[in-house]
gemmi code that builds the backbone of each chain (N, CA, C; Angstrom):
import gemmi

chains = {
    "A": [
        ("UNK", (31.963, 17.683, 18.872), (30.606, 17.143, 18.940), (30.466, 16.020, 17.917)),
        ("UNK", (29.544, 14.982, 18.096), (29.350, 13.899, 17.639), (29.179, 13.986, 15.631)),
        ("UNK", (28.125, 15.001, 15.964), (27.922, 15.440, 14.349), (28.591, 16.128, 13.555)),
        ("UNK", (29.985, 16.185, 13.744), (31.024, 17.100, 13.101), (30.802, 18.807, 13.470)),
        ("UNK", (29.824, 18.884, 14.188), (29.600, 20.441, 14.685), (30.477, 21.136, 15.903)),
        ("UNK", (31.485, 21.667, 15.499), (32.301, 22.163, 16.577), (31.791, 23.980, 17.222)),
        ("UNK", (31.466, 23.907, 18.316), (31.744, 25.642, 18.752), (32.587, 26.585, 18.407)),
        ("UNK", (31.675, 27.643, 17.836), (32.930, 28.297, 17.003), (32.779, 29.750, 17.783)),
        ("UNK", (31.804, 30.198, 18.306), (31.562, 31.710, 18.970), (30.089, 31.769, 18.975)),
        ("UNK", (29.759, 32.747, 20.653), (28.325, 32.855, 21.157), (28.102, 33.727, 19.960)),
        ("UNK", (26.323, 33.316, 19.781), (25.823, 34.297, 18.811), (25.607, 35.586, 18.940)),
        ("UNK", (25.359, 36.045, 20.108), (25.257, 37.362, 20.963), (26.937, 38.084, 20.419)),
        ("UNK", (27.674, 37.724, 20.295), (29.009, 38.357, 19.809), (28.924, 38.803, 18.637)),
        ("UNK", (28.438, 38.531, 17.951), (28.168, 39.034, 16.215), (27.117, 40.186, 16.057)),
        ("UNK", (26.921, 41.228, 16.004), (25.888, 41.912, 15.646), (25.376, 41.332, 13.792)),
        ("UNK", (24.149, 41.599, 13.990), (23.899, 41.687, 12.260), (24.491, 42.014, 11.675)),
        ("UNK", (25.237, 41.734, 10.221), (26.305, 42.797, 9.814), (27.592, 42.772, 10.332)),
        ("UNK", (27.717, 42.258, 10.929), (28.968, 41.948, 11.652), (30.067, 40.551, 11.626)),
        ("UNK", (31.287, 40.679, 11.981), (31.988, 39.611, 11.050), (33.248, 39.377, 12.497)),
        ("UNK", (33.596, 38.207, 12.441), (34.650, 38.078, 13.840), (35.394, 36.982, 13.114)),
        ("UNK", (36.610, 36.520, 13.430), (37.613, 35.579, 12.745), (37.326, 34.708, 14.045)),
        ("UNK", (37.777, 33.908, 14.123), (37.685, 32.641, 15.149), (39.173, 31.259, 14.453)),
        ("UNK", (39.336, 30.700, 15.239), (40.271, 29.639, 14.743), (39.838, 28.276, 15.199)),
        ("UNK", (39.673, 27.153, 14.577), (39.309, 25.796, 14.676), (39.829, 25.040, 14.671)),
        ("UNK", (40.763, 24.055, 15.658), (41.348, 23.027, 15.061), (42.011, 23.711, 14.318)),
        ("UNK", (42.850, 24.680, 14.421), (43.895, 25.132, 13.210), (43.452, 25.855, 12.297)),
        ("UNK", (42.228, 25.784, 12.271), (41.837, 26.434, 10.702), (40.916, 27.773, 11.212)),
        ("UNK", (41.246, 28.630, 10.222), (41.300, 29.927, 10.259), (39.654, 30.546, 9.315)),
        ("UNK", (39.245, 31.225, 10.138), (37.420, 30.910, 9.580), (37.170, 32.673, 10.235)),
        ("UNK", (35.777, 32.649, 9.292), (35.180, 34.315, 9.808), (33.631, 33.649, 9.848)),
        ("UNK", (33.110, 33.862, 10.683), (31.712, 33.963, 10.988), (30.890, 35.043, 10.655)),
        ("UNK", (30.312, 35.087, 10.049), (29.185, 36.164, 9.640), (28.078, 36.381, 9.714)),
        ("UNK", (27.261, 37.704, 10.631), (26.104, 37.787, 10.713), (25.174, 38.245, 9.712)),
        ("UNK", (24.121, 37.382, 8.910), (23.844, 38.010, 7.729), (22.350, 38.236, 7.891)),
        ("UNK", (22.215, 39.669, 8.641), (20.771, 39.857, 9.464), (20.140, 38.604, 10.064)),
        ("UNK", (21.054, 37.969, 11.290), (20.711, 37.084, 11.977), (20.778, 35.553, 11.428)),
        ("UNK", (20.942, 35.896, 10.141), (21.620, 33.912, 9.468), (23.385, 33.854, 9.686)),
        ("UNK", (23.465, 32.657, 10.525), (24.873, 32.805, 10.454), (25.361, 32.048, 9.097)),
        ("UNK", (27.138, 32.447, 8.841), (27.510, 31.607, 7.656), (29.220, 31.783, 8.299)),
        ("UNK", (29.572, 30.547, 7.365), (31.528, 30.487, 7.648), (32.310, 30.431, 6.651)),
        ("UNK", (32.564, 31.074, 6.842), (33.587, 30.932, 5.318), (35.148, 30.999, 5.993)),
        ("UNK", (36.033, 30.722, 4.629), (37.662, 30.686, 4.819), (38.184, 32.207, 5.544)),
        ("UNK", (38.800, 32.213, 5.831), (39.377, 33.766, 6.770), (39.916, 34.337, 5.315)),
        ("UNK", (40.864, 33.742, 4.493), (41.747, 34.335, 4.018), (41.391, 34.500, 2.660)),
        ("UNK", (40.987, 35.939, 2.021), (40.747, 36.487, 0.753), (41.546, 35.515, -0.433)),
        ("UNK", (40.415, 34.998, -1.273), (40.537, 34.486, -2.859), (41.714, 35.001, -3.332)),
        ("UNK", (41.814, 36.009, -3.188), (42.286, 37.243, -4.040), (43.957, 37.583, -3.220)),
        ("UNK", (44.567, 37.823, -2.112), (45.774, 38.171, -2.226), (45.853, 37.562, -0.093)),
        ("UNK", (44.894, 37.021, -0.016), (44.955, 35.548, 1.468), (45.062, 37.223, 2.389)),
        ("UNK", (44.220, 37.933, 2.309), (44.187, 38.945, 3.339), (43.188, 38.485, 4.379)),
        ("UNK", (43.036, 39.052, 5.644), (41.872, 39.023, 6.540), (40.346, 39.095, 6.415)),
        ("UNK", (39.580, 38.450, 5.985), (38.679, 38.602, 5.683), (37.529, 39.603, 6.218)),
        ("UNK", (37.977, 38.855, 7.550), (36.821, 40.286, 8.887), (36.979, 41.705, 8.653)),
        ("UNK", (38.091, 42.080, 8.315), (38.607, 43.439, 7.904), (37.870, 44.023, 7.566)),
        ("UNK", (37.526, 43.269, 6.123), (36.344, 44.223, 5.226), (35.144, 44.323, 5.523)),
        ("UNK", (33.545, 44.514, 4.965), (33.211, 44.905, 5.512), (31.532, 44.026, 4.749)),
        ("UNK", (30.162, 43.459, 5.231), (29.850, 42.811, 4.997), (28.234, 43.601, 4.492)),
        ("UNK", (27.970, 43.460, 3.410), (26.765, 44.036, 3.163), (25.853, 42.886, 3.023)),
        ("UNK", (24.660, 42.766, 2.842), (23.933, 41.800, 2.779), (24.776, 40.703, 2.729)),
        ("UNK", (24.661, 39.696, 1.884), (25.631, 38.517, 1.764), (26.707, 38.311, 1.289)),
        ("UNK", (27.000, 39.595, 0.755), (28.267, 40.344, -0.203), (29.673, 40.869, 0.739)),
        ("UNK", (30.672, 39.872, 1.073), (31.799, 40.580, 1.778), (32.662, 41.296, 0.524)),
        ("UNK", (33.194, 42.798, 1.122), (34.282, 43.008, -0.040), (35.547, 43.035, 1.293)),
        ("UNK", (36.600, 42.542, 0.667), (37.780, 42.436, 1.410), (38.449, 44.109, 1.741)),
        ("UNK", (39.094, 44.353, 2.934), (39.299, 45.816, 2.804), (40.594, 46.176, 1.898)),
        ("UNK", (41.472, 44.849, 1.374), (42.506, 45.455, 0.967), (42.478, 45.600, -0.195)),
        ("UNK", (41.980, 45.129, -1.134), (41.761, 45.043, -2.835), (40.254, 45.424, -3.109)),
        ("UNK", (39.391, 44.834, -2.518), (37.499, 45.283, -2.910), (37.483, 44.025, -3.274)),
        ("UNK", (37.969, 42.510, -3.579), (37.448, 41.879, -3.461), (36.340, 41.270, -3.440)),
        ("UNK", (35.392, 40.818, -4.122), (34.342, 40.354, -3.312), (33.801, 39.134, -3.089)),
        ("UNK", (32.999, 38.672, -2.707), (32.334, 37.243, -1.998), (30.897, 37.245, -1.491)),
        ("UNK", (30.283, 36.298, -2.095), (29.324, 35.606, -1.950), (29.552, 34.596, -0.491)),
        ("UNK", (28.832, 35.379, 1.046), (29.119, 34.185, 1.781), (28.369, 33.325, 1.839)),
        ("UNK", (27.234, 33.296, 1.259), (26.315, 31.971, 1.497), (27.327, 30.741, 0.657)),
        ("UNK", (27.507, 31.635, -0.204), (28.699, 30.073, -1.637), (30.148, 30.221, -1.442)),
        ("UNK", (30.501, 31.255, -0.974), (32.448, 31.669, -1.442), (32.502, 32.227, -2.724)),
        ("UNK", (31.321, 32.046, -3.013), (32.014, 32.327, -4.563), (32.378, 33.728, -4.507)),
        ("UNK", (33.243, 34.026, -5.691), (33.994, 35.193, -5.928), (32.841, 35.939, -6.911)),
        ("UNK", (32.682, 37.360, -6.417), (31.892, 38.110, -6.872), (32.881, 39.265, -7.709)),
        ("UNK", (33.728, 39.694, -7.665), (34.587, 40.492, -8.028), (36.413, 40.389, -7.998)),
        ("UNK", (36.926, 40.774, -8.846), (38.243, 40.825, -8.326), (38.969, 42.493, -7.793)),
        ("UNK", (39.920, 42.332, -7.683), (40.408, 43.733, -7.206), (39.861, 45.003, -7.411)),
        ("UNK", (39.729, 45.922, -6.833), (39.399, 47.573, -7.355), (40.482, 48.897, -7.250)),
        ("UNK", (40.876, 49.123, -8.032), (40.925, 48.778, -9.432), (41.304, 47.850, -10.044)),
        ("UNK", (40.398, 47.187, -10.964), (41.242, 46.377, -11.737), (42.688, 46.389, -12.520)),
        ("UNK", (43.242, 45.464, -12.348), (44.761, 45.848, -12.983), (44.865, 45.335, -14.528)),
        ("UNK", (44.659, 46.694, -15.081), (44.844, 45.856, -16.882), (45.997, 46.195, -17.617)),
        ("UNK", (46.559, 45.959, -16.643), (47.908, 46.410, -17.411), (48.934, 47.788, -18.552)),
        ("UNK", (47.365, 47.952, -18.649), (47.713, 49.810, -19.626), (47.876, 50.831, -18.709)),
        ("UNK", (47.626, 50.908, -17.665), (47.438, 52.099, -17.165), (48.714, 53.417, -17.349)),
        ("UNK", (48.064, 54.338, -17.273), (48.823, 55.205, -17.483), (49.258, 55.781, -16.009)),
        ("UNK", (50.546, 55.748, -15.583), (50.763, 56.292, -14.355), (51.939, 57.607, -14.465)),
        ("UNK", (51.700, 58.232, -13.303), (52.735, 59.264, -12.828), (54.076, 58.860, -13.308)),
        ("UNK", (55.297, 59.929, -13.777), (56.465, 59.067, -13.956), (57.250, 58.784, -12.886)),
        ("UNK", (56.893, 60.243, -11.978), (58.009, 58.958, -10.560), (57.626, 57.806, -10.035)),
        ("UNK", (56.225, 57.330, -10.246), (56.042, 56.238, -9.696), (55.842, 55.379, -10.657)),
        ("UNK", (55.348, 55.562, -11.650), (55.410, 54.541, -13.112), (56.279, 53.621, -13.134)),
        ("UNK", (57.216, 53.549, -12.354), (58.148, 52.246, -12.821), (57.693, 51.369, -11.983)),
        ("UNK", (57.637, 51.870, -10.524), (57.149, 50.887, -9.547), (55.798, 50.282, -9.457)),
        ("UNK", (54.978, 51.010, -10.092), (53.638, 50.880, -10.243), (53.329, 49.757, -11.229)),
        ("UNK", (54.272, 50.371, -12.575), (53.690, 49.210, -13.784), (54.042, 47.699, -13.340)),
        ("UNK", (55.693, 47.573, -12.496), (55.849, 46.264, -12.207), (55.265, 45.698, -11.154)),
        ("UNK", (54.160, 46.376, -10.293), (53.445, 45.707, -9.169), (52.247, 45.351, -9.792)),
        ("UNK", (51.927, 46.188, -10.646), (50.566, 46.021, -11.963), (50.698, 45.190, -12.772)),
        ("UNK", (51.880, 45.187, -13.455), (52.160, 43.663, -13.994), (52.317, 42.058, -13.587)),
        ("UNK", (52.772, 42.369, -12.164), (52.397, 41.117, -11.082), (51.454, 41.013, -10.855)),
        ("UNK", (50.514, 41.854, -10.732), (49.024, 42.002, -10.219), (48.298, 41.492, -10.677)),
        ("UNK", (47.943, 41.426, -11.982), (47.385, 41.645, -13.356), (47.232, 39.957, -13.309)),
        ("UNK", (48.621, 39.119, -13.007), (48.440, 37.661, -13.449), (47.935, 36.866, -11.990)),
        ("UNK", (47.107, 37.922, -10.895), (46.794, 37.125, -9.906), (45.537, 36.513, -9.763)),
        ("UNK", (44.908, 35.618, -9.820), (43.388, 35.287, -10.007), (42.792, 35.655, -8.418)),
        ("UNK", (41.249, 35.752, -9.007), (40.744, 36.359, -7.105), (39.682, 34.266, -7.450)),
        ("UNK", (40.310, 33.762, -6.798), (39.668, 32.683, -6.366), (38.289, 32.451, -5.440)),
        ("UNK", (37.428, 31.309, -5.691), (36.292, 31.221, -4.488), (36.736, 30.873, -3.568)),
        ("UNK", (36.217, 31.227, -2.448), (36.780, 30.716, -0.657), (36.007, 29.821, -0.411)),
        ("UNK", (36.152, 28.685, 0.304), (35.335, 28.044, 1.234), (34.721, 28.183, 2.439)),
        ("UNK", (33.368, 27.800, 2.223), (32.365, 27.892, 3.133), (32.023, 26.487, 4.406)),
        ("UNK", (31.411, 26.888, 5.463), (30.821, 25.236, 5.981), (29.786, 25.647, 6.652)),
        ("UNK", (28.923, 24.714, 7.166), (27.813, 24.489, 7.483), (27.704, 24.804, 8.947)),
        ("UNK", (26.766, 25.466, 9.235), (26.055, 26.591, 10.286), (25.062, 26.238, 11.357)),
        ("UNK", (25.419, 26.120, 12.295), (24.136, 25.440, 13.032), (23.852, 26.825, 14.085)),
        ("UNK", (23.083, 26.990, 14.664), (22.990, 27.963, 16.052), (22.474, 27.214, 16.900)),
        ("UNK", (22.387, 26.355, 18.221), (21.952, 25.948, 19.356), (22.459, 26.544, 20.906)),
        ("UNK", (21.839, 26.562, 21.534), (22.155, 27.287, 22.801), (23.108, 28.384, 22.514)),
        ("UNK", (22.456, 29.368, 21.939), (23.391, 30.241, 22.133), (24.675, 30.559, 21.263)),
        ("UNK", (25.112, 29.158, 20.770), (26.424, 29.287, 20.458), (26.173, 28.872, 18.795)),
        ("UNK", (27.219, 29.552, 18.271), (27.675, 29.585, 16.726), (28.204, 28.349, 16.527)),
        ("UNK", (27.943, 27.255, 16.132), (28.215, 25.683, 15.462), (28.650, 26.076, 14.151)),
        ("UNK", (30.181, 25.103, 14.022), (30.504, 25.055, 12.588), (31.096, 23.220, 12.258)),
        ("UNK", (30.487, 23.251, 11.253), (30.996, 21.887, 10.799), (32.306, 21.788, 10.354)),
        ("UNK", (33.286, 21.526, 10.207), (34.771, 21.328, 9.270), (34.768, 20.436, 8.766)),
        ("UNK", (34.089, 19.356, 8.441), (34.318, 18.467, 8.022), (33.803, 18.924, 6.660)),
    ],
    "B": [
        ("UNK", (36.626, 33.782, -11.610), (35.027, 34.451, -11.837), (34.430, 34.764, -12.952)),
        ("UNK", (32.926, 34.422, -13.167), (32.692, 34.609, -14.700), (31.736, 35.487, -14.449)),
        ("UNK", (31.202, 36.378, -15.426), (30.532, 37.518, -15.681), (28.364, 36.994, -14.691)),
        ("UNK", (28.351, 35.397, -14.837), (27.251, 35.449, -13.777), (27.902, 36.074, -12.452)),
        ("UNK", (28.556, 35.691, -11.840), (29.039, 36.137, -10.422), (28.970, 37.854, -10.647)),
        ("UNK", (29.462, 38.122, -11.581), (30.284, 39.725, -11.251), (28.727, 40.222, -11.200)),
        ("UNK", (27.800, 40.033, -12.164), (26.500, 40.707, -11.882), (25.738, 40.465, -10.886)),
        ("UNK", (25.725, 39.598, -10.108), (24.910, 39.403, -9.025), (25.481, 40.654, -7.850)),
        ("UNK", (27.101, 40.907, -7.963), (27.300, 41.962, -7.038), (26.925, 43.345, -7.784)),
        ("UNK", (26.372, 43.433, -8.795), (26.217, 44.630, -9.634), (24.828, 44.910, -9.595)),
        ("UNK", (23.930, 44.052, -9.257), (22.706, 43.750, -9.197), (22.601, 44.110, -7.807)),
        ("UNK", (22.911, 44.114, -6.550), (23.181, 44.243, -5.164), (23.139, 45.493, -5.345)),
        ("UNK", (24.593, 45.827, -5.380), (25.093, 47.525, -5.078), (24.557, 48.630, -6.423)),
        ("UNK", (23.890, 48.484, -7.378), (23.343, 48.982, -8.031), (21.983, 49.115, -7.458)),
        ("UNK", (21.324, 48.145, -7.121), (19.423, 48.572, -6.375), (19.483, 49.243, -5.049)),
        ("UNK", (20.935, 49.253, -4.299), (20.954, 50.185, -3.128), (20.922, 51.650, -3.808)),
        ("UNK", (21.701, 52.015, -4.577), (22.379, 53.202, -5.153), (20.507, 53.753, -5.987)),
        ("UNK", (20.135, 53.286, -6.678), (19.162, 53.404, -7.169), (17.576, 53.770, -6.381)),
        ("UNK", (17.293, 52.646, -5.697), (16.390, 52.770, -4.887), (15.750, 54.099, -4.022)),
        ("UNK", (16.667, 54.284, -3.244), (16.666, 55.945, -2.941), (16.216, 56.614, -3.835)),
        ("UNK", (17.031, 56.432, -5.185), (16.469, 57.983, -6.110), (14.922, 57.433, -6.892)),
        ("UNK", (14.232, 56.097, -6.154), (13.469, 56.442, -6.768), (12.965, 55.599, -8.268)),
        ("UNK", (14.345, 55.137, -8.212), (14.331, 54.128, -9.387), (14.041, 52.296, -9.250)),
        ("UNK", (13.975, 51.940, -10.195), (14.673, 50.369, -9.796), (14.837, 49.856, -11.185)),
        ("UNK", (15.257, 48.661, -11.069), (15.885, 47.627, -12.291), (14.170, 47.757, -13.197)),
        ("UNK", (14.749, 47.629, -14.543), (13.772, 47.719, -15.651), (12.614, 46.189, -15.196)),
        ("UNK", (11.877, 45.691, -15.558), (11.513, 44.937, -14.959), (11.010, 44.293, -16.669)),
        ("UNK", (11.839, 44.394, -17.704), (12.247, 43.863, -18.596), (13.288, 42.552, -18.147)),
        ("UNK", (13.085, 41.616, -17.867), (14.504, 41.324, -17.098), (15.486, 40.453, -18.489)),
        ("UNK", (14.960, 40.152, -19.623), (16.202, 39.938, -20.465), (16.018, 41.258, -20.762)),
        ("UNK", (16.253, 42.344, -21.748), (16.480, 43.605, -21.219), (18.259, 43.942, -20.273)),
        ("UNK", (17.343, 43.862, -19.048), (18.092, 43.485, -17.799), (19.896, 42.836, -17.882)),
        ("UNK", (19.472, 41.841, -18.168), (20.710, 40.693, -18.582), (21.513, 40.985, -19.468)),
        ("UNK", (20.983, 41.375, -20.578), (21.814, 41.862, -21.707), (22.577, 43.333, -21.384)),
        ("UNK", (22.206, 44.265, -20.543), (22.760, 45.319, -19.922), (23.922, 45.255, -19.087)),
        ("UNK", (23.130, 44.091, -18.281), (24.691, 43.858, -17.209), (25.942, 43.676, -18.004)),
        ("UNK", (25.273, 42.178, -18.990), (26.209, 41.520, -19.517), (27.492, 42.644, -20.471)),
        ("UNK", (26.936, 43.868, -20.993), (27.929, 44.490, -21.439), (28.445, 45.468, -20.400)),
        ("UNK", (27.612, 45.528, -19.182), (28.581, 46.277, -18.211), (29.768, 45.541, -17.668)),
        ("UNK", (28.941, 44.258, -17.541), (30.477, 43.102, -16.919), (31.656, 43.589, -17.617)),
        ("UNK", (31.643, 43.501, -19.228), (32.536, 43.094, -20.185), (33.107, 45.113, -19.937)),
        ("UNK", (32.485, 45.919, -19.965), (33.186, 47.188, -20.330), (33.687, 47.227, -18.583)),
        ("UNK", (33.183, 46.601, -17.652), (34.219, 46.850, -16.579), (35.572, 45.931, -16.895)),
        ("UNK", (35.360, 44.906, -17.183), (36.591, 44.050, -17.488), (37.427, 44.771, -18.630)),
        ("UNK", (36.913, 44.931, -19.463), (37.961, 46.281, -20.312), (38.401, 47.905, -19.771)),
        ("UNK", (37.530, 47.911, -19.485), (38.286, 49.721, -18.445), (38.283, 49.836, -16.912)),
        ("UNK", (38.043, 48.656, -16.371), (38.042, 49.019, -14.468), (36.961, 49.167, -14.369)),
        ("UNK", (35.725, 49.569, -14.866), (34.542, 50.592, -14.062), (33.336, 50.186, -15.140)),
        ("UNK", (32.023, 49.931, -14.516), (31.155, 49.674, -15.553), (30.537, 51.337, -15.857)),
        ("UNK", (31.018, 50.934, -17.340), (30.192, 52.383, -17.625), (28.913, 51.829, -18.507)),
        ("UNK", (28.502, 52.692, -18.539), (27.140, 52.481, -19.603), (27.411, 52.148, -20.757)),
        ("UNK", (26.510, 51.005, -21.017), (26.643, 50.468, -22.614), (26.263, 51.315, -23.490)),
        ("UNK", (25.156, 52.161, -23.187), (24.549, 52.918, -24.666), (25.292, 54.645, -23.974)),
        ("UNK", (26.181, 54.877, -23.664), (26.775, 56.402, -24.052), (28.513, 55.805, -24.324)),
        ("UNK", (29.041, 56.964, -25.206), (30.310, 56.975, -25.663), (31.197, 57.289, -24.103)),
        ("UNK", (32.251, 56.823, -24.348), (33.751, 57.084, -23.535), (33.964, 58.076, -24.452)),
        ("UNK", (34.557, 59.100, -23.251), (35.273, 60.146, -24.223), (36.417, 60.367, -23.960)),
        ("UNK", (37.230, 59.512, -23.358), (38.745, 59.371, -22.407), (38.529, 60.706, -21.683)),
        ("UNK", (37.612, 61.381, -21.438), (37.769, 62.669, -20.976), (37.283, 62.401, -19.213)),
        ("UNK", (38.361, 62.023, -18.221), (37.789, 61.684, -17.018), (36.594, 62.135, -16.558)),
        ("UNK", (36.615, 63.093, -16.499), (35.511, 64.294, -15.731), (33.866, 63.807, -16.422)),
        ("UNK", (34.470, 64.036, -17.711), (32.837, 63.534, -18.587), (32.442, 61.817, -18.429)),
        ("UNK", (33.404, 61.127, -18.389), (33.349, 59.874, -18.235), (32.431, 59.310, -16.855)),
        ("UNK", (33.480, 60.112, -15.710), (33.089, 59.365, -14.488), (31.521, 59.463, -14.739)),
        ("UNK", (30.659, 60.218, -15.474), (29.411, 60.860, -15.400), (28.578, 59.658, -16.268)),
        ("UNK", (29.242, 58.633, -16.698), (28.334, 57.853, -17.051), (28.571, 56.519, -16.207)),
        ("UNK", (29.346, 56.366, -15.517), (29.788, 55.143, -14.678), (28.257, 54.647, -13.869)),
        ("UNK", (27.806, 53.272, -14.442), (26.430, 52.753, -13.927), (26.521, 53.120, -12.501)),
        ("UNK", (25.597, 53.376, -11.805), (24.039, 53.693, -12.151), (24.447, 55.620, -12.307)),
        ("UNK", (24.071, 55.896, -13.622), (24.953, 57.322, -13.602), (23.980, 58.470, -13.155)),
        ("UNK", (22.183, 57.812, -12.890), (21.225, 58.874, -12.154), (21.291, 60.149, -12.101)),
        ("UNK", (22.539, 60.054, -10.542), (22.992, 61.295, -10.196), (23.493, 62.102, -11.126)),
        ("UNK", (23.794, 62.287, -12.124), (24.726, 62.811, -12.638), (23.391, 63.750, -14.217)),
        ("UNK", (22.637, 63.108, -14.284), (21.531, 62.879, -15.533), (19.944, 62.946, -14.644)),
        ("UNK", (19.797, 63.657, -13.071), (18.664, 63.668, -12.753), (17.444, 63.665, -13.443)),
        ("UNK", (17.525, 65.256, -13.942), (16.270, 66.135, -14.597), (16.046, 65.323, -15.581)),
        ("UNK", (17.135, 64.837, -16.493), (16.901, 63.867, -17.260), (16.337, 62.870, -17.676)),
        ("UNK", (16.804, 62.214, -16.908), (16.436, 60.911, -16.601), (14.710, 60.869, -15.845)),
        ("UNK", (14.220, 61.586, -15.056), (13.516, 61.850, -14.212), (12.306, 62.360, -15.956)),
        ("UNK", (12.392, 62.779, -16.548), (11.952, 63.580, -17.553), (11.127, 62.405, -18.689)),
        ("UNK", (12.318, 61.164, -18.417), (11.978, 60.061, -19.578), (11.316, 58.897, -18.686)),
        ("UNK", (11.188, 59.031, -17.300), (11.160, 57.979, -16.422), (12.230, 56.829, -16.658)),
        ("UNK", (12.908, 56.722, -17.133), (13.849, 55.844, -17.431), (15.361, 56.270, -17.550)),
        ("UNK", (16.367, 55.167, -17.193), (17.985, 55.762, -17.795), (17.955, 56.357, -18.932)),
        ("UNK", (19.296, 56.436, -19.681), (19.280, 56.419, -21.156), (19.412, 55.092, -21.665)),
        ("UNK", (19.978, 54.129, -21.214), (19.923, 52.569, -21.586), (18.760, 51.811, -21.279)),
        ("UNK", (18.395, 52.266, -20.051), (17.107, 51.416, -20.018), (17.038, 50.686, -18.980)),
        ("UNK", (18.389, 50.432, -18.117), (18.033, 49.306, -16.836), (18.219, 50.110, -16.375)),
        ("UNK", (17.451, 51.062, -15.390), (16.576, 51.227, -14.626), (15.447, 52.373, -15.108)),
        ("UNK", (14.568, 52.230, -14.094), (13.134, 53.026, -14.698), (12.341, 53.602, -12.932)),
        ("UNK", (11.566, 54.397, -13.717), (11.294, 55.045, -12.144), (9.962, 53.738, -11.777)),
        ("UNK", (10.357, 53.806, -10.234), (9.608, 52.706, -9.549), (8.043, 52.252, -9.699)),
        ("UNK", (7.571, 53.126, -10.271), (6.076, 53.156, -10.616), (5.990, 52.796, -12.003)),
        ("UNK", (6.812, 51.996, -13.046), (6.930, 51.625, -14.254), (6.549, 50.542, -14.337)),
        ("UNK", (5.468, 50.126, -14.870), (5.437, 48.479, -15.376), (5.849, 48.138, -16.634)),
        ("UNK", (5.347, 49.306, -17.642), (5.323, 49.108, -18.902), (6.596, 49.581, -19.241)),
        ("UNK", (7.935, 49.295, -19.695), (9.265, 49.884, -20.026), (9.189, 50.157, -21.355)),
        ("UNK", (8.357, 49.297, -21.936), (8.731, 49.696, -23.642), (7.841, 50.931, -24.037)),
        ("UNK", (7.033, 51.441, -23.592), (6.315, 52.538, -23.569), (7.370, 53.903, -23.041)),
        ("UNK", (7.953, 53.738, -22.945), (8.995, 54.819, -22.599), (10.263, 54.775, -23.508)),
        ("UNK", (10.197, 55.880, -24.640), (11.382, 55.981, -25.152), (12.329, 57.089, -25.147)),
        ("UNK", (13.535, 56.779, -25.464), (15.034, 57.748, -25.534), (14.339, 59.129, -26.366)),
        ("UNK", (14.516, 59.909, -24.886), (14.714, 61.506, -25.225), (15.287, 62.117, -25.408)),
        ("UNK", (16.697, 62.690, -26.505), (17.879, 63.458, -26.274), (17.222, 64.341, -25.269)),
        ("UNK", (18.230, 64.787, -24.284), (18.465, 65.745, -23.336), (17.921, 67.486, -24.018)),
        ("UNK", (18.535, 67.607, -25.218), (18.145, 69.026, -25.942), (16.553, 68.851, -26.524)),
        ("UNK", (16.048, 67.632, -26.638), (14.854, 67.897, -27.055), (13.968, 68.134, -25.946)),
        ("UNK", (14.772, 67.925, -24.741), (13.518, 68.487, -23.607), (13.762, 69.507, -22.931)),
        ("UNK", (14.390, 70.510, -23.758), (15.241, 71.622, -23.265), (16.199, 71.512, -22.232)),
        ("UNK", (16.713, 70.355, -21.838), (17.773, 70.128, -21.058), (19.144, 70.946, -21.233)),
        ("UNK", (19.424, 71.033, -22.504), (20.799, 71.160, -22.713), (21.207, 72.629, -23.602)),
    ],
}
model = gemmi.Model(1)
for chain_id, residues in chains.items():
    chain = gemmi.Chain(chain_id)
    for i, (resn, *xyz) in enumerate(residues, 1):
        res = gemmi.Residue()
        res.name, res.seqid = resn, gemmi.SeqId(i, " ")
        for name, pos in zip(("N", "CA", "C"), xyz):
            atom = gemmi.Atom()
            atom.name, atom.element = name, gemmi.Element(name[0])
            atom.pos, atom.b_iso = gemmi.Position(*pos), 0.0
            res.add_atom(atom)
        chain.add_residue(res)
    model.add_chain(chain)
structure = gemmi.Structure()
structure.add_model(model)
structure.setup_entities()
């Protein structure tokens, strides 16, 4: 479309609360129903590039299902990082303590980044997203 | 992420958890701010926001029992002072917060 607004999915497909991945021109996006405001953000979690739709969307607050993650979809911004946090002390089991501390120690130096968002239109029906 | 972000989701999932029982955010709101702000920081040091004004006792069981919003755990209590023991939150019919002060638990025959 003329105004950088591409079709991204009918609005009738989203319940309130509800979250669907879609692909654009290549690019990989989740649509979100946020009691009837739509919003778009990046598909792939700040935090370790997981599925975003997965998780699960409370008011404007997505947490990712694989870490807890969280996100601000009106901004991307990052609301949280992993759950549990990895601080590096933990005290673990000894059969698994070895494997644990060195996935915790990788863990530990991963940042949960903001995702990107774009701009939302609804007309006829259909879910409009800008990419540009 | 900096400690504004982390409270805005703490501010969210804390007034769901709350609300129900009855409570809500102190309506002190620096108060408010200064509460989060050391919950941010004691989740960033131990995983879990616990309450600024009770001790860690490394003792899991006793611990999990103060993890914000710890209500459940401090009903009669809490319910007794109209307020937490810290202070962000207060029962919903509160305007005045500073009119409500810290009751040990044994002075109201709680304990």
């Amino acid at each position: 479309m003329s105004d950088g607004f591409v079709r991204a999915i009918k609005a009738a497909e989203i319940a309130p609360g509800g979250m669907k991945a879609v692909e654009l021109h290549g690019r990989e996006l989740v649509i979100c129903n946020c009691d009837g405001i739509f919003h778009a953000i990046d598909r792939r979690c700040g935090h370790m590039s997981s599925p975003l739709e997965m998780g699960t969307l409370d008011g404007s607050i997505l947490t990712c299902a694989m870490h807890g993650a969280q996100f601000d979809v009106t901004t991307g911004e990052a609301l949280s990082g992993p759950v549990p946090a990895y601080l590096g002390n933990e005290t673990l089991p000894p059969r698994t303590g070895a494997l644990l501390s060195h996935v915790g120690a990788l863990m530990q130096h991963i940042r949960t980044e903001s995702i990107g968002t774009y701009r939302v239109k609804v007309e006829s029906e259909w879910v409009l997203v800008a990419l540009s | 992420m900096n400690p504004t972000s982390r409270k805005k989701a703490l501010r969210h999932f804390f007034g769901k958890v709350v609300e129900p029982l009855g409570f809500k955010f102190t309506p002190d709101a620096e108060l408010a701010e200064f509460l989060l702000d050391q919950e941010v920081a004691l989740e960033a040091k131990h995983g879990v926001p616990f309450c600024p004004c009770q001790p860690i006792r490394r003792d899991r069981a006793r611990d999990m029992q103060i993890v914000c919003p710890c209500i459940p755990f401090h009903r009669k209590h809490f319910d007794a002072m109209k307020r937490c023991w810290c202070g962000l939150f207060v029962h919903e019919d509160v305007t005045d917060p500073d009119s409500l002060p810290q009751i040990p638990a044994k002075d109201l025959g709680l304990e």
